[in-house]
C-alpha positions as CSV (number, residue, x, y, z in Angstrom):
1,X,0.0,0.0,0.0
2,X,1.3,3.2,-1.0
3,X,0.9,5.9,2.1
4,X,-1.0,9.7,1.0
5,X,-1.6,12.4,2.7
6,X,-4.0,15.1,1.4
7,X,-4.2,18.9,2.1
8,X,-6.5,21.7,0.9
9,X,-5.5,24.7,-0.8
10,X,-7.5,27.6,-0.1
11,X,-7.8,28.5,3.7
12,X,-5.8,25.7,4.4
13,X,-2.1,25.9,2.6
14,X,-3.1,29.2,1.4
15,X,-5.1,31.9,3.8
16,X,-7.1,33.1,1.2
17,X,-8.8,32.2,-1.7
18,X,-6.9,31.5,-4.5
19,X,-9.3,31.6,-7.3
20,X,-11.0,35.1,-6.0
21,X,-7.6,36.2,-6.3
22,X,-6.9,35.2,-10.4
23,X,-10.7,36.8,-10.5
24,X,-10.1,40.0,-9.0
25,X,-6.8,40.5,-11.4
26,X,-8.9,39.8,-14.3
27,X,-12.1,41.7,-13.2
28,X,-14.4,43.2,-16.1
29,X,-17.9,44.2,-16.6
30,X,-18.5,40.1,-17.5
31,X,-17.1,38.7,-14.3
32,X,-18.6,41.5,-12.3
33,X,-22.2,40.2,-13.5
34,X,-21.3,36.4,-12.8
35,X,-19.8,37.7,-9.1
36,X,-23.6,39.9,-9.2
37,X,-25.5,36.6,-10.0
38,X,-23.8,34.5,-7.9
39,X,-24.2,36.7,-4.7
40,X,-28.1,37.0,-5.9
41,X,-28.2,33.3,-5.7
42,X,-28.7,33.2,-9.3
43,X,-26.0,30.8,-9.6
44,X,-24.8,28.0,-7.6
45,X,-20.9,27.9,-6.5
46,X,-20.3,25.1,-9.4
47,X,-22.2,27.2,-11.9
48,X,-20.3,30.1,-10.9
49,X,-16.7,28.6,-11.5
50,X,-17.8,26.8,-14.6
51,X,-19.1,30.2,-16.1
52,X,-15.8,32.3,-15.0
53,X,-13.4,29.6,-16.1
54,X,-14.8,29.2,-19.3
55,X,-15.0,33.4,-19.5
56,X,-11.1,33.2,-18.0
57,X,-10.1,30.7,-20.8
58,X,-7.4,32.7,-22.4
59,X,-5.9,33.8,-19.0
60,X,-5.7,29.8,-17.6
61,X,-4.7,28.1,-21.3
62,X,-1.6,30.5,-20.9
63,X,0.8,28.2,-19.0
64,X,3.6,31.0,-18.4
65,X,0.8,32.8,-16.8
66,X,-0.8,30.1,-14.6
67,X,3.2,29.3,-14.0
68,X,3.9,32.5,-13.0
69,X,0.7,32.4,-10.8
70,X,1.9,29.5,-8.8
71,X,5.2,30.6,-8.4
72,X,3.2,34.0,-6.7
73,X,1.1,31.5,-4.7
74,X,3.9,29.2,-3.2
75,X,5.4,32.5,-2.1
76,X,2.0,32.9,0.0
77,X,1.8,30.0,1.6
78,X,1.2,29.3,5.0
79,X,4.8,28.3,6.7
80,X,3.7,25.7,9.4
81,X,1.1,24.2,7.4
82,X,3.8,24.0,4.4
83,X,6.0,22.4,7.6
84,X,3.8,20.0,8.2
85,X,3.1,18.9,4.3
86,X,6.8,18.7,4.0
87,X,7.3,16.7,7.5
88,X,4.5,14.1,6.4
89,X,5.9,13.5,2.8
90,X,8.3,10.8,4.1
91,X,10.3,8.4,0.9
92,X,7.2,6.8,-0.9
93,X,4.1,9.1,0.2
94,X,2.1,10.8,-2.0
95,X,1.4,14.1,-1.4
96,X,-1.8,15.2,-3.3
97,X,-3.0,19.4,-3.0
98,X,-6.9,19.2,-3.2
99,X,-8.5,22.4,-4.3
100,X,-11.7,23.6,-6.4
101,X,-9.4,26.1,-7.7
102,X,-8.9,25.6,-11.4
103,X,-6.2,22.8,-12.3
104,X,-4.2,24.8,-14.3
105,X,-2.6,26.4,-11.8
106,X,-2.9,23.9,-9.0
107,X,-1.2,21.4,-10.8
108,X,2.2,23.6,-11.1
109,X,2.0,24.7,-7.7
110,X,1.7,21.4,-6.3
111,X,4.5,20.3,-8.8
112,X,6.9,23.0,-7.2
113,X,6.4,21.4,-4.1
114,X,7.5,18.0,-5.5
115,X,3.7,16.8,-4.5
116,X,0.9,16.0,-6.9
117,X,-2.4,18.6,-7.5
118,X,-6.0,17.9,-8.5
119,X,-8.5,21.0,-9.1
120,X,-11.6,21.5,-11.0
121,X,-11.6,22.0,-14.7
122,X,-13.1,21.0,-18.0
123,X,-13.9,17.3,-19.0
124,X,-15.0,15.9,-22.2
125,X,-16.9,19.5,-22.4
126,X,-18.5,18.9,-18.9
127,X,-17.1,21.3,-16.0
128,X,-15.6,19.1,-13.0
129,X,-16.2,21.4,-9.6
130,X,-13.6,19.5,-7.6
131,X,-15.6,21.1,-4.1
132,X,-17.2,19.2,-1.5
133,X,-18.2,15.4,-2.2
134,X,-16.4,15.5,-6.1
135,X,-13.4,16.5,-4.5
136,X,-14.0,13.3,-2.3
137,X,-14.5,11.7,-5.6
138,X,-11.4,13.0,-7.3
139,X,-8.8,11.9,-4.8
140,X,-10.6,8.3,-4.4
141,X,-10.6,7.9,-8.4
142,X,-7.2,8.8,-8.5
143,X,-5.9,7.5,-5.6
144,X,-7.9,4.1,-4.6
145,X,-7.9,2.9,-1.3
146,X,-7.5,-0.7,-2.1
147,X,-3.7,0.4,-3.6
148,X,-3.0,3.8,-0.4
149,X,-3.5,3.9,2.9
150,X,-4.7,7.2,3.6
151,X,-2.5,8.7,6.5
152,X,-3.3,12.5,6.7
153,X,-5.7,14.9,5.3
154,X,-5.7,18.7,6.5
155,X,-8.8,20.8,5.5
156,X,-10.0,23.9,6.4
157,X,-14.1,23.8,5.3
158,X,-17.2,21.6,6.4
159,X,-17.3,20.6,2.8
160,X,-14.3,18.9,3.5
161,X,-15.7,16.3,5.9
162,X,-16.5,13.4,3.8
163,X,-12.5,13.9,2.4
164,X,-11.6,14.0,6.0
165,X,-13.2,11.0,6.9
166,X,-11.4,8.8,4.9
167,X,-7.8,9.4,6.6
168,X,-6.5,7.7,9.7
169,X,-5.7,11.3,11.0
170,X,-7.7,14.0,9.5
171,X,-7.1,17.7,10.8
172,X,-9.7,20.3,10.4
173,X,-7.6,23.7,9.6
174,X,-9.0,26.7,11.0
175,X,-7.3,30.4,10.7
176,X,-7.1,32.5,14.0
C-alpha cells in the first residue's frame, strides 16, 4: 500500500482564496455580472466557477501565466502548514494538494512542491467542480484505497468532511 496524505489549498495551505484572487486581477464588466449573479443566488458555486473559467479561458490556457501564478502563490503559503506537508511526505508518500481552484494552476503549484495537485476543470466539455463530495470523488478515483492507505488529510471547510473522513488522522484547519 502506498501511504497519501491530502491537504487543501485555499484557507488551508493558502489563507485566502486562491481563485478570488486570479478573479479579482482579471475583473471586467463580465465577471462582475457572474460575481452579481452569484451573490443574488442566481447561480450556484459550481455554476459560478464553470461560467468564469470558461470566461477566464485565455488567462488559464496560458501556462507562463498560470506558471507565474503559482510561483506568486507558493510565495504565500502558509509556513507551518507548508511544515507540516513537507514533515509528512516521508520516501514513498504521495502528497496530493486538493482544491476547487482551477487545475491549471494547481497542478504547477503542487509540482513546485514536489507533491501531486487535483483541481476543478473541464472534461469531455463537462465542468468538474472539484468542491465538496467531487473532491472526495477526485482523490478516491485517483488514488484508490484498495492500492494507499490514507494517513493525513488537513482541511479547512465543512465541505471537506467526507475527504476528512477517509484518513486515519484527519485535521480540520482553521485560521485564527
Amino acid at each position: 500500500m502506498i501511504p497519501l496524505n491530502a491537504f487543501d489549498l485555499d484557507g488551508t495551505l493558502l489563507a485566502g482564496d486562491s481563485f478570488r484572487t486570479l478573479l479579482r486581477r482579471h475583473l471586467d464588466l463580465h465577471l462582475a455580472g457572474l460575481a452579481g449573479a452569484r451573490l443574488l443566488g442566481a447561480l450556484d458555486r459550481a455554476a459560478f466557477a464553470a461560467a468564469a473559467s470558461r470566461h477566464l479561458a485565455p488567462v488559464l490556457g496560458d501556462a507562463a501565466a498560470m506558471e507565474g501564478f503559482a510561483g506568486e502563490l507558493v510565495a504565500a503559503l502558509d509556513p507551518a502548514m507548508l511544515a507540516l506537508a513537507r514533515e509528512r511526505a516521508r520516501d514513498g508518500t504521495v502528497t496530493v494538494v486538493l482544491s476547487a481552484s482551477p487545475e491549471e494552476y494547481v497542478i504547477p503549484l503542487a509540482q513546485r512542491l514536489g507533491f501531486v495537485g487535483v483541481g476543478s476543470g473541464w472534461r469531455d466539455g463537462r465542468y468538474v467542480h472539484c468542491h465538496g463530495e467531487a473532491k472526495r470523488a477526485a482523490l478516491v478515483s485517483r488514488y484508490p484505497p484498495d492500492r494507499h492507505r490514507y494517513q493525513l488529510a488537513v482541511a479547512d471547510s465543512a465541505s471537506d468532511e467526507s475527504l476528512l473522513g477517509l484518513f486515519a488522522e484527519a485535521i480540520r484547519h482553521r485560521r485564527r
